[in-house]
C-alpha positions as CSV (number, residue, x, y, z in Angstrom):
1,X,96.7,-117.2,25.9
2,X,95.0,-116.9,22.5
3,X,96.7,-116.7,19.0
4,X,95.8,-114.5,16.3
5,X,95.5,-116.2,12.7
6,X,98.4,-113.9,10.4
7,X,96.7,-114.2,6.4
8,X,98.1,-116.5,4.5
9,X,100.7,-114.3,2.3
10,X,100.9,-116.3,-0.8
11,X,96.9,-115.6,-0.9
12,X,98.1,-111.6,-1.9
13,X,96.1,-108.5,0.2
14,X,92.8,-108.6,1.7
15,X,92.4,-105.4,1.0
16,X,92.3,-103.1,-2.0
17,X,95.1,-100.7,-3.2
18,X,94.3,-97.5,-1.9
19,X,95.7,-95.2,-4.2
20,X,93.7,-97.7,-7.4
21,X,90.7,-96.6,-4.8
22,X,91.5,-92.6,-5.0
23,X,91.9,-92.8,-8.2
24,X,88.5,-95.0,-8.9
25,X,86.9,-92.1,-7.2
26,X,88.7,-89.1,-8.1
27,X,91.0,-89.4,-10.9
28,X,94.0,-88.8,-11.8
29,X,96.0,-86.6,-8.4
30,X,97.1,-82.9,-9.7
31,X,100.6,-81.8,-9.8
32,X,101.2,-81.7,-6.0
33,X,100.0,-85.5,-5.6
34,X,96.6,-84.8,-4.6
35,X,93.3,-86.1,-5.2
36,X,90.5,-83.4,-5.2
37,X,88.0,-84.7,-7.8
38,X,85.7,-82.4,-9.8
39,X,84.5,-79.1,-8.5
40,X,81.2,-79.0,-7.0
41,X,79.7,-75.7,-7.3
């Protein structure tokens, strides 16, 4: 049987935060915790 290779903890994540990513692309959430980014119109 073949073993999987777990990451290394003490490296930190592989992969980015994703609420820093919401944010990056939408701002700050509104008052109900969402992110909805500017309107289009």
């Amino acid at each position: 049987m073949s073993t999987i290779p777990l990451p290394d903890p003490v490296a930190g994540p592989t992969e980015p935060d994703e609420e820093q990513v919401l944010r990056d692309l939408y701002g700050e959430p509104d008052s109900g915790g969402f992110f909805r980014g500017e309107e289009v119109s």
